[in-house]
FISEMAR-934764 format. One record per residue (C-alpha): residue number from 1; residue in three letters; x, y, z. Coordinates in Angstrom, 2 decimals. Layout:
# residues N
NODE,NUM,ALA,X,Y,Z
...
END
This chain:
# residues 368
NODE,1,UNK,112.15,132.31,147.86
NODE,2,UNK,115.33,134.67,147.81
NODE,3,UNK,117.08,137.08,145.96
NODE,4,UNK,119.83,136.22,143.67
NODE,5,UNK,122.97,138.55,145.67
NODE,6,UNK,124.26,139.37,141.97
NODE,7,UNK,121.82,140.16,139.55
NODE,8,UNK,118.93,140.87,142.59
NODE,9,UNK,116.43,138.05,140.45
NODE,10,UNK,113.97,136.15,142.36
NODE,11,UNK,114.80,132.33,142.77
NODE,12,UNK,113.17,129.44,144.55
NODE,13,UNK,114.93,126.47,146.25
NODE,14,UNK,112.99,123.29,147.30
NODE,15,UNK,113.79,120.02,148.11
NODE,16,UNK,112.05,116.86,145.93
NODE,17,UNK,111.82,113.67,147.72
NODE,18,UNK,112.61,110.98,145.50
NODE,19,UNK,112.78,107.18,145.99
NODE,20,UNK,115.96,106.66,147.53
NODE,21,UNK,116.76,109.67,148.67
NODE,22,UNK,116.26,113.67,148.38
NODE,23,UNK,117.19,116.11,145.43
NODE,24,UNK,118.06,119.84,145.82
NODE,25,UNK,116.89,122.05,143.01
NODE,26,UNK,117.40,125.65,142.73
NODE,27,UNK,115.36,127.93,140.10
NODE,28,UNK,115.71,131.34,138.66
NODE,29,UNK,112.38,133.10,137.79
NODE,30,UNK,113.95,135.81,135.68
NODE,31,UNK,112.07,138.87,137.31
NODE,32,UNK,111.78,140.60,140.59
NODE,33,UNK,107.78,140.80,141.15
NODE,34,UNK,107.63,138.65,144.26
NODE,35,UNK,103.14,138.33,143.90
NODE,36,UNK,104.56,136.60,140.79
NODE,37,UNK,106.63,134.46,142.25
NODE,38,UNK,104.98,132.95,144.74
NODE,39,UNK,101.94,132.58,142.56
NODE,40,UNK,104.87,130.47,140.48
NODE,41,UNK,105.98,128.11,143.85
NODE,42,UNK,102.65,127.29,144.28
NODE,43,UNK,102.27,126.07,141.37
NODE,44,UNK,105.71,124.20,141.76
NODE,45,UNK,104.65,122.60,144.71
NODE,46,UNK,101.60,121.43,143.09
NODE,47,UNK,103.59,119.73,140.17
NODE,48,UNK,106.14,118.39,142.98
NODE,49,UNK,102.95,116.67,144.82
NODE,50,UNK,101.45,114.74,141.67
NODE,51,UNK,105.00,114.07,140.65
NODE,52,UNK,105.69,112.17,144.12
NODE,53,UNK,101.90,110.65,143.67
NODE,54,UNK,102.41,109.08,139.86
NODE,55,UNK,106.21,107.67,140.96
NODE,56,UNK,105.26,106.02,144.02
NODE,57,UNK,102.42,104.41,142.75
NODE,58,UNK,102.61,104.60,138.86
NODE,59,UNK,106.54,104.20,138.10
NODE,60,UNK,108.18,103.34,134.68
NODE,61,UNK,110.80,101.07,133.99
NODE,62,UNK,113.61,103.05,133.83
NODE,63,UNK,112.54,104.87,137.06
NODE,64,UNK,112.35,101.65,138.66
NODE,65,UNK,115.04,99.97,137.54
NODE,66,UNK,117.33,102.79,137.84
NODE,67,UNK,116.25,102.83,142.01
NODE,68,UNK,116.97,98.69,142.08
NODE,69,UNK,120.40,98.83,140.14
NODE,70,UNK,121.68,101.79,142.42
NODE,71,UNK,120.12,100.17,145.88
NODE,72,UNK,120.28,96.77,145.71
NODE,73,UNK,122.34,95.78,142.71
NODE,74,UNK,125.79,96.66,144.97
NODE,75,UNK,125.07,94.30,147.59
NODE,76,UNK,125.32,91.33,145.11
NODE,77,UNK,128.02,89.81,143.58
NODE,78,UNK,130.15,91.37,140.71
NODE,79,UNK,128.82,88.54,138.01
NODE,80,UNK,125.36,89.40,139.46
NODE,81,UNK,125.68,92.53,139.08
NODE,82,UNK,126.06,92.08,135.27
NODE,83,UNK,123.77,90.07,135.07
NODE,84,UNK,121.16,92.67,136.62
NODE,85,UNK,122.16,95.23,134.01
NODE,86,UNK,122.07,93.34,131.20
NODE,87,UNK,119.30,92.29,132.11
NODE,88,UNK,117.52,96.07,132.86
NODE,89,UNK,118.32,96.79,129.39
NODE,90,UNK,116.52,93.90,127.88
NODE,91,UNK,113.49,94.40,129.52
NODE,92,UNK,113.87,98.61,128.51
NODE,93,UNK,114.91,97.79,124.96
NODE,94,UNK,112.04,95.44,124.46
NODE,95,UNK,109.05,96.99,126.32
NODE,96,UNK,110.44,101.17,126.52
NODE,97,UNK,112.05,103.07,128.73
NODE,98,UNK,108.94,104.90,129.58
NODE,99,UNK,106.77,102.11,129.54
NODE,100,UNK,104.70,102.10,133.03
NODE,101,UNK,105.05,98.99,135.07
NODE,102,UNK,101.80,98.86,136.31
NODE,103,UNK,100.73,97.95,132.56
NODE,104,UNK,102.92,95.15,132.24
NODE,105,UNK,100.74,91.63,131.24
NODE,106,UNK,101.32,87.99,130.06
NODE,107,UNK,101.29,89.44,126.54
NODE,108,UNK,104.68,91.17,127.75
NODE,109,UNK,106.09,87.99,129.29
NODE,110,UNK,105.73,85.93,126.76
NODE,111,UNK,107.19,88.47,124.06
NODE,112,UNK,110.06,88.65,126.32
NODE,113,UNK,110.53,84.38,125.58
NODE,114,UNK,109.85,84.14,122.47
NODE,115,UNK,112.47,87.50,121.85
NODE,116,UNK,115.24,86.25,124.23
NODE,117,UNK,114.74,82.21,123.24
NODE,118,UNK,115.23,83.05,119.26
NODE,119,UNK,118.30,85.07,119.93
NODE,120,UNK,116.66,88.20,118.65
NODE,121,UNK,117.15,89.82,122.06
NODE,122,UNK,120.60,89.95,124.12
NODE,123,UNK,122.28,91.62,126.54
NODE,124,UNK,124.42,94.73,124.94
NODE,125,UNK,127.57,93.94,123.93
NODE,126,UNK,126.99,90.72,122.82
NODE,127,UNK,129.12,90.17,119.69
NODE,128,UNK,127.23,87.07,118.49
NODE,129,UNK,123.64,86.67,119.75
NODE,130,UNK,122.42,83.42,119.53
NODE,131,UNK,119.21,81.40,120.90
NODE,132,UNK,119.15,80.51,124.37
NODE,133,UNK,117.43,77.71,126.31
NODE,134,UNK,114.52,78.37,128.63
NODE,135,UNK,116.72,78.11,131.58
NODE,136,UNK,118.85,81.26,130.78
NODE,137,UNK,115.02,82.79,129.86
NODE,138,UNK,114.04,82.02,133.36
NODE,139,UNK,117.02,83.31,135.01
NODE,140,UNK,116.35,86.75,132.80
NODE,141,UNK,112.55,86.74,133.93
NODE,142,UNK,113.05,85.45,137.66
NODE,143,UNK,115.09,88.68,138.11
NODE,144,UNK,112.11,91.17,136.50
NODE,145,UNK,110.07,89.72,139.01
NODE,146,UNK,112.14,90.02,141.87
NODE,147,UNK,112.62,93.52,140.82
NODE,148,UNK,108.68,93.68,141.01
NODE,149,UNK,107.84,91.83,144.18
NODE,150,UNK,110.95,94.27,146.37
NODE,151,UNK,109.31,97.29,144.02
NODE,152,UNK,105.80,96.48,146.27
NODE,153,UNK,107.56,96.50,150.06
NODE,154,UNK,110.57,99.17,149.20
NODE,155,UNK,109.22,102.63,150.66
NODE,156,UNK,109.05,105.52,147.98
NODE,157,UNK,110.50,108.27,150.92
NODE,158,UNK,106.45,109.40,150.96
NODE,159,UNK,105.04,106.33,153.30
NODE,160,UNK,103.86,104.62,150.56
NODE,161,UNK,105.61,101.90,148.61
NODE,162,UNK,107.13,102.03,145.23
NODE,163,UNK,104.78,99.68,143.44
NODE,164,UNK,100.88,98.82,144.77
NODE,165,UNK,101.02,95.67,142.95
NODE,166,UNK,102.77,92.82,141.05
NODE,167,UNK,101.50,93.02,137.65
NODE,168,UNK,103.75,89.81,136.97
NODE,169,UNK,102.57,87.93,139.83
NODE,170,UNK,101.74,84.41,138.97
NODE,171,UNK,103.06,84.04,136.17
NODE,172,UNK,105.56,81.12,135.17
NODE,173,UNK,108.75,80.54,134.12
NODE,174,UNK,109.77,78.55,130.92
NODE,175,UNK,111.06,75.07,131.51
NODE,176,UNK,113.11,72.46,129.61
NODE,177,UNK,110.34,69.94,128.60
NODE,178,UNK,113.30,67.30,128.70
NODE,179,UNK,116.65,69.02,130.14
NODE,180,UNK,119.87,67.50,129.73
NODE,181,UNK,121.64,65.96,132.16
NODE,182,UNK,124.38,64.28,131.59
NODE,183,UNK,126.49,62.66,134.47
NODE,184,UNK,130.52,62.15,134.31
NODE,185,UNK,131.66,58.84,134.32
NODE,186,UNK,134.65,57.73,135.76
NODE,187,UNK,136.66,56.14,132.99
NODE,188,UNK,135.86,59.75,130.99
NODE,189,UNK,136.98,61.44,133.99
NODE,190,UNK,140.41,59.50,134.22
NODE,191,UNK,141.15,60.12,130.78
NODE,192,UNK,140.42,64.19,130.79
NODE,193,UNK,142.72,64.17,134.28
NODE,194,UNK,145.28,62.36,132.30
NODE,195,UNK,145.84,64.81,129.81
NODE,196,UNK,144.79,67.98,132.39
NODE,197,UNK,148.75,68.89,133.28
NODE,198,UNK,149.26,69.50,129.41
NODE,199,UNK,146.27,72.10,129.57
NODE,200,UNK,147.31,73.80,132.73
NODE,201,UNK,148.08,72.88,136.08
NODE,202,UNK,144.68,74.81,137.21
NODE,203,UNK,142.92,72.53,135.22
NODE,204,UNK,144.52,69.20,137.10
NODE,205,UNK,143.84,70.60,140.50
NODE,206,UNK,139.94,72.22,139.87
NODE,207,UNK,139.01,68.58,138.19
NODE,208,UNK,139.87,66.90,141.29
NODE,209,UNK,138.25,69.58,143.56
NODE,210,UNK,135.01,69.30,141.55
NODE,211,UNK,135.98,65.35,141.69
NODE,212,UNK,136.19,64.98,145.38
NODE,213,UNK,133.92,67.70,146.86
NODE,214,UNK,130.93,68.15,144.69
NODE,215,UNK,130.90,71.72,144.56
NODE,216,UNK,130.17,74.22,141.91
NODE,217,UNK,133.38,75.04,139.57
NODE,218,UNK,132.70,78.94,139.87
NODE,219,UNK,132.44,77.94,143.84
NODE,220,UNK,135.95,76.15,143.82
NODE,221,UNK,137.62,78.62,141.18
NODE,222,UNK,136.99,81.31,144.16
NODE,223,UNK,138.64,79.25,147.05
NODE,224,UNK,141.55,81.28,148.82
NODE,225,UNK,143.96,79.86,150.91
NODE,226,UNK,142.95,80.95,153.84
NODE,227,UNK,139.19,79.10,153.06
NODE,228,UNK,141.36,76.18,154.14
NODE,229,UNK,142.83,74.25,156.60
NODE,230,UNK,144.88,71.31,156.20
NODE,231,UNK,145.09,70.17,159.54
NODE,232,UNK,141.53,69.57,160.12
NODE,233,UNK,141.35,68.69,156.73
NODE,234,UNK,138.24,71.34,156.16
NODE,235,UNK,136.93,73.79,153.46
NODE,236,UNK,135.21,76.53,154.35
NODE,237,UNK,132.94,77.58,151.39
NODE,238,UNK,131.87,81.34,150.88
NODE,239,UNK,128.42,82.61,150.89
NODE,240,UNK,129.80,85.31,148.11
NODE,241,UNK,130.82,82.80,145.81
NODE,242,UNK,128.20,80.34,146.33
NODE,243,UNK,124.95,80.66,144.03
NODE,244,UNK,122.52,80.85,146.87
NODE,245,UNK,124.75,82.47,149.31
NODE,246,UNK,125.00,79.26,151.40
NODE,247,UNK,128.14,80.09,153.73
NODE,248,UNK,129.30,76.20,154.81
NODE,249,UNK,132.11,73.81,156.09
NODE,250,UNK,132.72,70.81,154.39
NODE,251,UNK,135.36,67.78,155.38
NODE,252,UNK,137.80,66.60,152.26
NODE,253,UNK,139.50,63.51,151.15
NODE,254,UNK,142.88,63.37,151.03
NODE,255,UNK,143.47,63.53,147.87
NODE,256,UNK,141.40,66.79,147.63
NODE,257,UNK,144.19,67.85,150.23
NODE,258,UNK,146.73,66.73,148.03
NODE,259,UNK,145.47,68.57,145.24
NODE,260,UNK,145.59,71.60,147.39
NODE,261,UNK,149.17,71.13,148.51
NODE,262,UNK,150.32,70.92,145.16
NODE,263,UNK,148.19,74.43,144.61
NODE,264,UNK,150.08,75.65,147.51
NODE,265,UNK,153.61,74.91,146.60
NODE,266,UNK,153.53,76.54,142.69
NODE,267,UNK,152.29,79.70,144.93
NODE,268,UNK,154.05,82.53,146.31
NODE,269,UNK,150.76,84.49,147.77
NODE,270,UNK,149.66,82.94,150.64
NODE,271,UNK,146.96,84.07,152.96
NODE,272,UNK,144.10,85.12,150.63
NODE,273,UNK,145.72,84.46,147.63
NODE,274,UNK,143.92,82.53,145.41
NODE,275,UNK,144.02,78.23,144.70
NODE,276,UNK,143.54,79.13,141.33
NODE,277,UNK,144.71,82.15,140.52
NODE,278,UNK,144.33,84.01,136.74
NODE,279,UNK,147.29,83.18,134.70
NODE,280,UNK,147.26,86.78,133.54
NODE,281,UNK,146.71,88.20,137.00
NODE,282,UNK,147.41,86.51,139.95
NODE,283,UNK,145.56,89.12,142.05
NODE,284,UNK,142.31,87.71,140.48
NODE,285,UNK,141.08,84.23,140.00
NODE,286,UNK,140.54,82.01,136.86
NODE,287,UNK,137.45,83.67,135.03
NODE,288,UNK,134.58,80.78,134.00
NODE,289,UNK,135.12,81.10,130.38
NODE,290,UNK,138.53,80.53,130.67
NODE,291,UNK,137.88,77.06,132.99
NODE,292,UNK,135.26,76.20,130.30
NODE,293,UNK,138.00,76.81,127.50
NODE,294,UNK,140.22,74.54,129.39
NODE,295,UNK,137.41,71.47,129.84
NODE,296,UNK,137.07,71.31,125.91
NODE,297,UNK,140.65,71.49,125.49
NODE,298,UNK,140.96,68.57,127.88
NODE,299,UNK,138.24,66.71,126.32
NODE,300,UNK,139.97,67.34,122.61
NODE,301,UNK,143.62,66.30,123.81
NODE,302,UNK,142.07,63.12,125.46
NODE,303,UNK,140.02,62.56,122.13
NODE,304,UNK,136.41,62.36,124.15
NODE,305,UNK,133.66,63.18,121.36
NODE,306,UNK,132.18,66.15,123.54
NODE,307,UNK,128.36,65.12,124.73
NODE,308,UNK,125.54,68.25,124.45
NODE,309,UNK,125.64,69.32,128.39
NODE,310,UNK,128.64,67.67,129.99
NODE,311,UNK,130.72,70.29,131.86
NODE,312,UNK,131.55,71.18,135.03
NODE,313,UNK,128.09,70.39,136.36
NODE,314,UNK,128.43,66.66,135.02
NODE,315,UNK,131.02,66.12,138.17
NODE,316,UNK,128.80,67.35,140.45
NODE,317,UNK,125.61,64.92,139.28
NODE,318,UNK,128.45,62.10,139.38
NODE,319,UNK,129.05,63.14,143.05
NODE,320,UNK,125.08,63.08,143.62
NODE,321,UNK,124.45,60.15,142.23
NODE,322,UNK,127.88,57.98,143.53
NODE,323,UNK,126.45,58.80,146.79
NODE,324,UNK,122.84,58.35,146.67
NODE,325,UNK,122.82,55.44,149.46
NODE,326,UNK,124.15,57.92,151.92
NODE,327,UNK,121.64,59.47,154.18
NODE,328,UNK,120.55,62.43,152.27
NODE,329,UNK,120.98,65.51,154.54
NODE,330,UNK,124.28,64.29,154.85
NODE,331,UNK,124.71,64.52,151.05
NODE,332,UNK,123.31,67.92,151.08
NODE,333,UNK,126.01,69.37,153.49
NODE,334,UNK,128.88,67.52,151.39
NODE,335,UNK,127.44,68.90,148.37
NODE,336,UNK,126.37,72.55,149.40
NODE,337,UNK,122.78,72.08,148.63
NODE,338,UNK,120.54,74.28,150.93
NODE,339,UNK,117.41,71.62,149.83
NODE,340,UNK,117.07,68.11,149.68
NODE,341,UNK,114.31,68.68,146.77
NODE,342,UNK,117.08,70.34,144.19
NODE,343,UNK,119.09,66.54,144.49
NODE,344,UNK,115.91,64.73,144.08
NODE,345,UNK,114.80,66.27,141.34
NODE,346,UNK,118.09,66.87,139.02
NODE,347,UNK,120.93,65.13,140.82
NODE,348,UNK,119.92,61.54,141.54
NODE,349,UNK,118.67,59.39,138.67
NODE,350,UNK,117.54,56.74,138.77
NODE,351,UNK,119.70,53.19,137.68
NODE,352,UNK,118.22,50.50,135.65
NODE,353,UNK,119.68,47.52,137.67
NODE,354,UNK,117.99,49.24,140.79
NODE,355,UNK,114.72,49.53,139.02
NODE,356,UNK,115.10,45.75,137.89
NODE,357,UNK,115.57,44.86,141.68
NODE,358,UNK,112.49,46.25,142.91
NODE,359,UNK,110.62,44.76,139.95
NODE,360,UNK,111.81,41.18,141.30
NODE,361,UNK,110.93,42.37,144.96
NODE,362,UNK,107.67,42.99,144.08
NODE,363,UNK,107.18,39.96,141.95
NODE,364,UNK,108.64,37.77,144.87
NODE,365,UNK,105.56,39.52,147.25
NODE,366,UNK,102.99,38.87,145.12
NODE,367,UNK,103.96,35.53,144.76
NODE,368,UNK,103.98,34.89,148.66
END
């Protein structure tokens, strides 16, 4: 408590600890009785000791997700870091700024699908809303409760933690009762290279990339030049452009290396320049929507009636599946797959000749 140097009006400084970090605040009491005013910090340091209490263990939604978009939202990736605002202001919008965590339920979960499946509910922005499948729902809902579970181990700056509890916990995600999964097949996949040079050279060289290596397209539209090396005929995929930050080194064939060569030569940024740079800014590289623009352009020129589900993805269950007699953590490293269980369950299916076979085995054993 001090005097004001102008106007000689008590004042009172103090410091409030806040998730995160510390806050300076400096008030003028508007008199000069100083019994008065520290009868008046008392009280202020009262109301600054139940404030601290209710946060660290009672938080709302906007307090919380304001402390997870400014701490750990930066670390991710620039598409991830849309994503975890878009989706902040879902969950706000639907449930209220102000609404306490703590009292979060199933009933809240499930409004959340049935909103965000129907289209009702969408990130801001959105000029056309439109119903989503359960996947994108799960995405949207796996990040509230990863919000949750780092809410109940970050420290609130008192030596407590932000959150006492997971009032999500438990709870599970929405699934695709029947998913599609539609793999590429090779005669479609000649006829969509074909035409690819009349779409864009980008288009020609990322088809055989996804073709030969198996990896994510928003994995290979990120490659730089320097990810390479042509000697050892290597690729060295990034951890920041991978979806589960899987950092590895994959071999290639040669006509992957071709491809690249080709890349190479319409160039003139080296180094970390980009394979596939933005035809409207070669300082970035080709966006997603506008390699998904080109894949239906492809499919239109080549006249391929376009199938619910096949995209990018398609190449990489083709790669799965062309190479399910290989060992399979040997697949997994070609592939980029961290586990073995993701290819079981989605990338491998199964072939009806196969299945015949081991009918006719087991007909030939019982007959022995």
């Amino acid at each position: 408590m001090f005097e004001d140097h102008k106007t000689g009006m008590l004042q009172v400084e103090f410091y409030e600890t806040l998730p995160g970090g510390s806050k300076r605040t400096r008030l003028t009491l508007g008199h000069r009785n100083r019994e008065r005013a520290k009868r008046q910090a008392d009280r202020i340091a009262t109301d600054l000791v139940d404030r601290s209490h209710n946060l660290s263990t009672d938080p709302s939604l906007e307090e919380l997700f304001d402390i997870y978009l400014r701490e750990v939202t930066p670390t991710k990736s620039a598409a991830k870091q849309k994503h975890d605002r878009g989706c902040a202001q879902m969950f706000k919008r639907l449930f209220g700024r102000q609404r306490k965590v703590r009292t979060l339920s199933h009933r809240e979960w499930d409004h959340f699908i049935r909103e965000r499946r129907s289209g009702r509910l969408a990130p801001a922005g959105k000029e056309k809303p439109a119903p989503v499948g359960a996947r994108q729902v799960a995405y949207d809902l796996a990040w509230l409760r990863a919000v949750l579970n780092w809410a109940t181990v970050a420290g609130d700056g008192e030596g407590g933690v932000l959150l006492d509890r997971n009032p999500l916990s438990g709870l599970k995600l929405p699934r695709e009762p029947s998913p599609r999964r539609p793999i590429m097949t090779e005669e479609r996949f000649r006829a969509m290279l074909a035409v690819a040079p009349a779409v864009d050279w980008r288009l020609e060289a990322a088809l055989i990339l996804a073709y030969e290596t198996g990896h994510r397209i928003n994995s290979i539209r990120q490659l730089r030049f320097s990810d390479i090396d042509l000697d050892t005929l290597t690729i060295r995929w990034r951890a920041a452009h991978d979806k589960l930050g899987h950092e590895h080194v994959t071999p290639i064939t040669t006509q992957a290396a071709d491809a690249l060569r080709q890349a190479r030569r319409r160039q003139p940024r080296l180094g970390e320049g980009w394979i596939l740079p933005s035809p409207r800014d070669q300082a970035k590289p080709c966006c997603r929507h506008l390699v998904r623009r080109w894949w239906l352009r492809a499919e239109e020129r080549a006249k391929l009636e376009h199938v619910r589900g096949m995209g990018w993805h398609s190449l990489r269950r083709m790669f799965a599946t062309e190479l399910k007699d290989e060992p399979l953590k040997d697949l997994c490293a070609l592939g980029g797959w961290k586990s073995h269980q993701t290819v079981l369950a989605c990338y491998r299916d199964p072939e009806e000749a196969r299945m015949r076979q081991a009918l006719e085995n087991r007909r030939r054993l019982r007959a022995v």
